[in-house]
C-alpha angles and dihedrals in degrees: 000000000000104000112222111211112218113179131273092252130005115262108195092194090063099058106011084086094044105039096050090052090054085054089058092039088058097041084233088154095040118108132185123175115287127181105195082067141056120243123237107183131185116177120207118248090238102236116213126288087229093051136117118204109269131185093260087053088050092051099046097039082042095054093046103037077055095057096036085060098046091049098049088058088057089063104253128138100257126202122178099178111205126195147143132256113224089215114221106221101007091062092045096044084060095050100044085055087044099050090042097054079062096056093259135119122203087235084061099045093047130225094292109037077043087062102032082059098050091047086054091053081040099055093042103043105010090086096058100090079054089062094045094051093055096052076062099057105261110176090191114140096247085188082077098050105156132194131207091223100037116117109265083040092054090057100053096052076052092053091047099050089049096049092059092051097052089046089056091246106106111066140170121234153166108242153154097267128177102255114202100201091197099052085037095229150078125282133204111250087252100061089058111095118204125219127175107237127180124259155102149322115200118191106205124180125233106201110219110254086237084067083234099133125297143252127249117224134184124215138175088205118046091174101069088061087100092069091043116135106168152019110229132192131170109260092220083070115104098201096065104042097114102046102056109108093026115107129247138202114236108222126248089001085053092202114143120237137177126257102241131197124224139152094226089074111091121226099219113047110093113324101342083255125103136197108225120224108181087185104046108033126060087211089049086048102052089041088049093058085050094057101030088240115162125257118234126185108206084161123067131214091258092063094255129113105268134224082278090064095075105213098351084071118130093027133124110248087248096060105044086049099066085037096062088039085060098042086043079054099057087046092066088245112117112086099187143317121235130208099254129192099192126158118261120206110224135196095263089207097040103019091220113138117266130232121209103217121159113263138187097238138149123255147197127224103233101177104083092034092055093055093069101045089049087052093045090056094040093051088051098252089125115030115199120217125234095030092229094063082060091080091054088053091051101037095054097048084047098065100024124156132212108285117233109216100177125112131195088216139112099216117072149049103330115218109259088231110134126193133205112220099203102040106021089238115159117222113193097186142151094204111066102250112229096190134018102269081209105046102010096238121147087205093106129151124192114220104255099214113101135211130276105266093234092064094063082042090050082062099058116099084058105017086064089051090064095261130168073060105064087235123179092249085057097050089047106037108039142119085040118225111230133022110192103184139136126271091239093084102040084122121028083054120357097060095039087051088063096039082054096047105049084043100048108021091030079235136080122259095232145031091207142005115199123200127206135199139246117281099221137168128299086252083055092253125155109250101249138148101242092058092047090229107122123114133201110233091214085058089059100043088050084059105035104015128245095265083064094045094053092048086050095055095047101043088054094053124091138197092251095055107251120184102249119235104213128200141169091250087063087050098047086049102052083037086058092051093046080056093047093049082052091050090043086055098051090049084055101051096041087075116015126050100220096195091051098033095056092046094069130062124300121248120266117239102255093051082059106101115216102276101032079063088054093047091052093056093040089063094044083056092048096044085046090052097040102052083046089061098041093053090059092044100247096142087165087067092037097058082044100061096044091052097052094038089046096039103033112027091032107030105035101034115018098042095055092034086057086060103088093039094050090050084060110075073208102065100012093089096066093042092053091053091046089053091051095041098053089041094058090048092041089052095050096045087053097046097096089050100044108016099170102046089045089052097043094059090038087054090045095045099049092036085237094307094114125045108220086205090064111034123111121274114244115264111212082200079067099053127083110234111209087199097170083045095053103049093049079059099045079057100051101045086044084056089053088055097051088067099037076058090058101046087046099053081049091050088239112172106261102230092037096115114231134188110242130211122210118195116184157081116336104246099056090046087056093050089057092045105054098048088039091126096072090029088065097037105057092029106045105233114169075212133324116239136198098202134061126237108209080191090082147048116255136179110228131205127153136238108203106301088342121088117225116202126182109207109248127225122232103256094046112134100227108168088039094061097049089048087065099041089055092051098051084051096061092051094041089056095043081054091051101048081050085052092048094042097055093047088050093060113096093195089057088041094057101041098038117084119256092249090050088051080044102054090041090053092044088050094046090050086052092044096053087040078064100039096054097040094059084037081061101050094041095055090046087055115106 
């Protein structure tokens, strides 16, 4: 045997480099289509190419570069397709600030300076998050990189936009838009984030133009006063009744208009009577089409009071507002002002305050296109994880608007709408026209406006696979198999990718889509700036390792869903067990050499001691669960169940059980298979989760012969399961633990050896007996008897119908002990009734969050672990 020397402790800085680039030396992440396996397929939500790596970004790449690897050990033909967003207004918004720091403005540079500018940025910064990504373990096949704004990709968001208007579903239209002042261009509804804010109701008269009395209304925005074109009031109110019809004078622009009736006005906000804005209010806008009242913008697209606000023009809205309050004021017209909480609709990339104004965009028709991803969900096509993201889903294509996909940028996809100058022709191509088609003139203009970024993004599972062309990677890899993203984006892309792909590819784009939740504090805080409570994953990685990071993030995840509350003590500890797999390691290779070793036969049965038989089927259950997990995508379980199975069953027990065989030339041969044997499967079992320590030992152990990323996964069919073995071991290690309990509730030390005194049926005592060597050996005994010696003092517990006693030593403090005990008892009981009460109580169930329900049910379970463990003793002691 050639011994092979690890470390004494695993340093991740030293192989993490290396050992990702041998992945990338060996293709081991690279895919083609192959048809002697089956796909399975995850494409990458493209981050942006202005983006750092985040936590959020450490949990979801975590998750799916856990199931791509585990799926590419079961032998399918994995793809994990990475890629960029170009990132509409974020990329613009750091190149503005960069080019005015240097005096410029894009409107001095020009479009295409502007954008030559951004693809140089692009082409300098815009790979960083990539590099990141792959510090975290990322087994994408980089050979197929994609970018939203490279050239086929370009094509196909053309061919897209063409193919709804020609389907009648694309239009251009003057409406009410969500106007962010600060990005200078619309936003979809979605992209606008509410928020309630603090401030004021005002309750102005508008006297009647038949000088016959007036009507109180109440507004949140005076200052659009200025724009109004109507009263309204609900026709099922009874007040007003009388009025509707009549004319009024609105104050300061001193402009009569009539008192309409319509059911959108609520009768209970303010007066039951409305001013109507047709510009500045999506609910003003929709009733002024009603009615045929005129639209009127007092407010610019620079956030000022236009030429259309008389003397208030050239003001910020916050300005002429107090300003008309004031002159309102003066006129005898304003009744009262009320203190006002009302929710404000803010810019979700920049935060500044939007204002709805009346713009000229382009829209899609949703209605329609919703249908069919709401079928396609309902009919299981795309199953939705956890199940209570799936109403979301549902509720937001139910009651989905008309999607406005126009934006007032310069970066971007521009919208493939061509002019004619001389006859007004429009052109929707994807081909640049050179001439009208319809006048022959060369004089054409494309619209400069470009596409919401979310509707490239909505392309991607097909538009990365070469479609609109019908490649060989198309036909082969979609529809793709699993989507892990936050539920922050259900709508803005995870709806609109099924709506694509049932429109375009007649399939959906996915066969599930699970979401995750937030990783948040330990407190259960959410990571922000303002708590100081964000951390950089690389950070983490530089002071745990990556392979830490990534076991961390798994074992935190579950299966609903719930957001994870990190904190260094969870590192430290998967860091520890990524220790104790290294150590293991080291135990194992010290005397067995694993390449050698499994090359030769296997041991026959009978040459299987006890426990190497109960290994053996402790790792067939573990491979069984496990695989179960993984196939449903708990990774959380999943991790679970490895840990326990790597640090308990294999570390703690088998390890120190393999000792005396091996100890025996006789027997050392089997158990040395048996070590190798379990290693190798540990290590691949463990490989999605901790890709770069798994590796390491696997390159060390086969001397760079075997590549860990593309070994088979274990198969628990294929594993003998020594069930009647297994079970005498479990006994007898249950038996062990029975009297390290019982050392441990008398605080005696651990490694003090004690003789040990077994009292029960035969044939468990035989059972002992005859295995009493390793009895003795892992659990310390001084000897292990089967009679009682009423001579001495002895401490006495019980294991099912046996007694157990330690031998106690003559100072031992025995009733003082058991007063204690007692004692902690009481106060553990009276813990554990505080513990049952609170989560008895319905009112502290529904207002506390879910981590805080978890952690109180976790510490009541331990509490009530203790408690019956001292109630136990205490009733065996005699």
């Amino acid at each position: 045997m050639t011994p092979i020397e690890l470390d004494p402790l695993y340093e991740a800085k030293k192989y993490e480099e290396q050992i990702y680039s041998l992945w990338l030396s060996q293709a081991a992440f690279h895919s083609e289509p192959n048809p002697d396996r089956t796909p399975f397929v995850v494409m990458m939500p493209p981050p942006n190419i202005t983006g750092y790596l985040h936590i959020g970004h450490a949990l979801q790449y975590t998750l799916q570069d856990i199931a791509i690897r585990y799926k590419r050990m079961k032998g399918f033909e994995t793809l994990w397709l990475p890629g960029m967003d170009h990132a509409g207004i974020a990329t613009q918004a750091v190149v503005e600030r960069q080019i005015k720091e240097q005096g410029l403005t894009k409107e001095g540079l020009g479009r295409d300076e502007f954008v030559r500018r951004i693809w140089e940025w692009k082409e300098k910064y815009g790979g960083i998050i990539l590099s990141q990504l792959k510090k975290l373990g990322v087994s994408a096949d980089w050979d197929r990189l994609r970018f939203t704004l490279d050239e086929p990709y370009e094509r196909a968001v053309k061919t897209a936009f063409v193919h709804y208007y020609e389907k009648g579903l694309l239009y251009k239209g003057q409406r009410i838009t969500n106007w962010c002042p600060h990005c200078h261009t619309a936003i979809s509804d979605i992209e606008v984030m509410y928020a309630n804010e603090k401030g004021h109701l005002w309750y102005i008269r508008y006297p009647f133009a038949d000088g016959s009395g007036s009507v109180t209304i109440a507004t949140t925005r005076p200052e659009t006063i200025l724009g109004d074109a109507a009263v309204a009031v609900n026709p099922a109110d009874p007040r007003y009744t009388d009025i509707v019809g009549k004319e009024v004078i609105v104050p300061v622009a001193n402009r009569v208009v009539p008192v309409i009736a319509d059911e959108a006005v609520l009768l209970d906000f303010g007066t039951g009577a409305l001013k109507i804005t047709p510009g500045h209010d999506p609910t003003d806008f929709e009733v002024g089409k009603r009615h045929d009242l005129p639209s009127m913008a007092v407010i610019g697209l620079d956030s000022l009071m236009n030429e259309n606000a008389l003397h208030y023009s050239g003001m910020s809205v916050a300005e002429a507002r107090e300003k008309i309050v004031a002159e309102i004021d003066a006129l005898g017209l304003l009744e009262k002002v009320d203190d006002y909480e009302h929710s404000v609709g803010h810019c979700s990339r920049c935060a500044s305050t939007i204002e709805p104004i009346v713009t000229d965009q382009w829209y899609l028709r949703m209605k329609e296109l919703a249908t069919r991803a709401l079928e396609a969900e309902r009919e299981g096509k795309v199953e939705v994880l956890p199940v209570k993201w799936r109403k979301v889903y549902e509720g937001w294509l139910e009651n989905i608007n008309d999607w406005c996909v126009s934006r007032q940028l310069w970066w971007g996809h521009r919208i493939p709408v061509y002019h004619c100058e001389d006859c007004g022709e429009v052109i929707v191509s994807v081909d640049a026209p050179h001439v009208c088609p319809k006048c022959g003139s060369s004089h054409i203009t494309q619209e400069s406006d470009v596409l919401d970024t979310w509707f490239s993004s909505a392309l991607w599972p097909f538009a990365t696979l070469g479609w609109p062309d019908q490649t060989a990677s198309l036909r082969y890899y979609y529809p793709t198999s699993l989507l892990i993203t936050g539920y922050d984006i259900i709508f803005f892309w995870v709806a609109r990718m099924v709506i694509s792909g049932l429109e375009f590819m007649d399939d959906v784009p996915f066969h599930t889509v699970f979401i995750t939740g937030l990783v948040r504090d330990e407190q259960g805080r959410k990571m922000s700036k303002s708590l100081k409570n964000q951390v950089d994953p690389l950070d983490l990685i530089s002071m745990y390792g990556t392979d830490a990071l990534r076991f961390t993030m798994a074992s935190l995840s579950t299966y609903g869903g719930q957001d994870i509350l990190l904190s260094d003590q969870k590192l430290l500890s998967s860091r520890n067990f990524i220790n104790k797999l290294w150590n293991a390691t080291r135990f194992v290779v010290a005397n067995v050499d694993v390449k050698e070793t499994l090359a030769g036969p296997r041991p026959s049965d009978d040459q299987l001691g006890l426990f190497d038989r109960w290994i053996l089927a402790r790792l067939a259950d573990a491979t069984r669960d496990v695989t179960a997990k993984m196939d449903m995508y708990d990774f959380g379980e999943a991790s679970h169940r490895l840990y326990e199975f790597i640090w308990g069953d294999f570390c703690d027990w088998y390890i120190e059980l393999a000792k005396i065989p091996l100890r025996d030339e006789a027997r050392a041969p089997a158990t040395r298979w048996v070590l190798a044997y379990v290693l190798e499967n540990m290590l691949r079992l463990l490989h999605p989760f901790v890709p770069f320590v798994t590796e390491t030992v696997t390159q060390q152990l086969y001397s760079g012969d075997h590549l860990m990323a593309t070994a088979a996964y274990p198969e628990a069919d294929g594993m003998i399961t020594y069930d009647k073995d297994a079970t005498q071991a479990d006994y007898l290690i249950g038996f062990i633990k029975a009297v390290r309990n019982l050392k441990a509730v008398f605080h005696l030390p651990p490694t003090e050896k004690q003789s040990v005194v077994a009292v029960g049926a035969e044939s468990d005592i035989a059972a002992i007996m005859a295995n009493a060597e390793a009895v003795k050996f892992v659990g310390r005994f001084a000897d292990i008897g089967t009679e009682l010696d009423s001579t001495q003092r002895h401490i006495k517990g019980a294991y099912g119908t046996m007694q157990v006693m330690i031998l106690a030593k003559s100072d031992f403090d025995y009733e003082g002990e058991l007063k204690v005990l007692a004692g902690k008892l009481e106060l553990l009981h009276a813990d554990t009734t505080k513990f049952e009460a609170r989560l008895g109580n319905q009112d502290f169930l529904a207002r506390a969050p879910a981590e805080v329900v978890d952690k109180d049910t976790q510490k009541l379970e331990d509490l009530k672990a203790e408690e019956q463990l001292i109630a136990t003793f205490l009733q065996g002691q005699g």
